[in-house]
C-alpha positions as CSV (number, residue, x, y, z in Angstrom):
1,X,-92.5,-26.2,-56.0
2,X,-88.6,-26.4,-55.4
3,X,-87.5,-24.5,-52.2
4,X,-84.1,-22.4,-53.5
5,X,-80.7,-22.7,-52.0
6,X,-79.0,-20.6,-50.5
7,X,-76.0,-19.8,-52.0
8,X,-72.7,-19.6,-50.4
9,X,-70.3,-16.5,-50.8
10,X,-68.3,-18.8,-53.0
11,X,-71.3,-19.6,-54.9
12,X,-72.5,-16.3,-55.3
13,X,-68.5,-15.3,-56.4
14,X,-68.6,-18.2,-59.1
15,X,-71.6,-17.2,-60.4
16,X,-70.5,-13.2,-61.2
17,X,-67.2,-14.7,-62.3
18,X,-69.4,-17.3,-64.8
19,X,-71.4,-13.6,-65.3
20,X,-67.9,-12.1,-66.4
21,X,-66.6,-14.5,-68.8
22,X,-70.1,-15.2,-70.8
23,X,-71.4,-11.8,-71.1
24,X,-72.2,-10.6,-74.7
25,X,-72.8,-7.3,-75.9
26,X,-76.6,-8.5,-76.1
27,X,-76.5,-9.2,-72.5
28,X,-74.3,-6.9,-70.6
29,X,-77.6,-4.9,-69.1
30,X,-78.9,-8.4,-67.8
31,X,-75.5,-9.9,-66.6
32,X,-74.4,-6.9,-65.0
33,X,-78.2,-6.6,-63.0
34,X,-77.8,-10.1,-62.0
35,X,-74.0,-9.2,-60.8
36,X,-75.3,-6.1,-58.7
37,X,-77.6,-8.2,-57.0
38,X,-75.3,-11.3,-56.1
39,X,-73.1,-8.5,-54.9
40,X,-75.5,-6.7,-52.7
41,X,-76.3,-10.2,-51.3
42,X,-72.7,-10.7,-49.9
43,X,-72.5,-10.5,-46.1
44,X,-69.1,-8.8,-45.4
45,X,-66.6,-6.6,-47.0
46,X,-63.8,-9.3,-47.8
47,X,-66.8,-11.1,-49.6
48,X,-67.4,-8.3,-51.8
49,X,-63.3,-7.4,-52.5
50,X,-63.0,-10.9,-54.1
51,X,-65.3,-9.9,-56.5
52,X,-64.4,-6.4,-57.5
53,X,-62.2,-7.5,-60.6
54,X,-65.2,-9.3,-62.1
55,X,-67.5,-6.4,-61.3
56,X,-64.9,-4.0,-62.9
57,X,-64.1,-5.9,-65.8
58,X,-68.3,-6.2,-66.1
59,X,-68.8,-2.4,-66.3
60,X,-65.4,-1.4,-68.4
61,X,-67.1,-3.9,-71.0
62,X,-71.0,-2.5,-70.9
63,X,-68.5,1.1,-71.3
64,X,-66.4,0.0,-73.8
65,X,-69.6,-2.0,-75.5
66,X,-71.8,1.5,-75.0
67,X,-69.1,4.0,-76.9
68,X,-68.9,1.5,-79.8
69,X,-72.5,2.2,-80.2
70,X,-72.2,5.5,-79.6
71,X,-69.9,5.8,-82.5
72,X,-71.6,4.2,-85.2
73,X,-74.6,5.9,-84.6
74,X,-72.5,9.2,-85.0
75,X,-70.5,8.1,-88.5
76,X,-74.4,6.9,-89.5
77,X,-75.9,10.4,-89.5
C-alpha cells in the first residue's frame, strides 16, 4: 500500500484549475465533486480566493451544460 501525499495549497489549486480546463459535459457532476472537496480542504481564506475563478467558471459550465439539456428535452416533446 502507498501512503498519499499531502498536497500543498498549490497542488490542490493546480489540480481544480486541471479540473476546469478538462471537464466535459459527461463529467461536470464528477469534476465539480472533486473541486468542492479540494476546496473544502484549503486551510485559509486567501487559499480559497485563488481558486474562485476556476470554481465559478466550473459551475457557469454544469449551468450552461444543464439548460442545454433542458432545452432539447423541451423541443423533443
Amino acid at each position: 500500500m502507498t501512503p498519499l501525499k499531502m498536497l500543498s495549497a498549490d497542488d490542490k489549486l493546480a489540480e481544480i484549475r486541471r479540473l476546469y480546463f478538462s471537464t466535459t459535459k459527461q463529467t461536470i457532476r464528477e469534476d465539480l465533486a472533486k473541486a468542492l472537496d479540494l476546496l473544502k480542504s484549503m486551510h485559509t481564506e486567501e487559499e480559497r480566493e485563488r481558486a474562485t475563478v476556476f470554481m465559478e467558471g466550473l459551475a457557469q459550465m454544469r449551468a450552461d451544460w444543464a439548460r442545454q439539456g433542458n432545452r432539447k428535452q423541451k423541443k423533443s416533446r
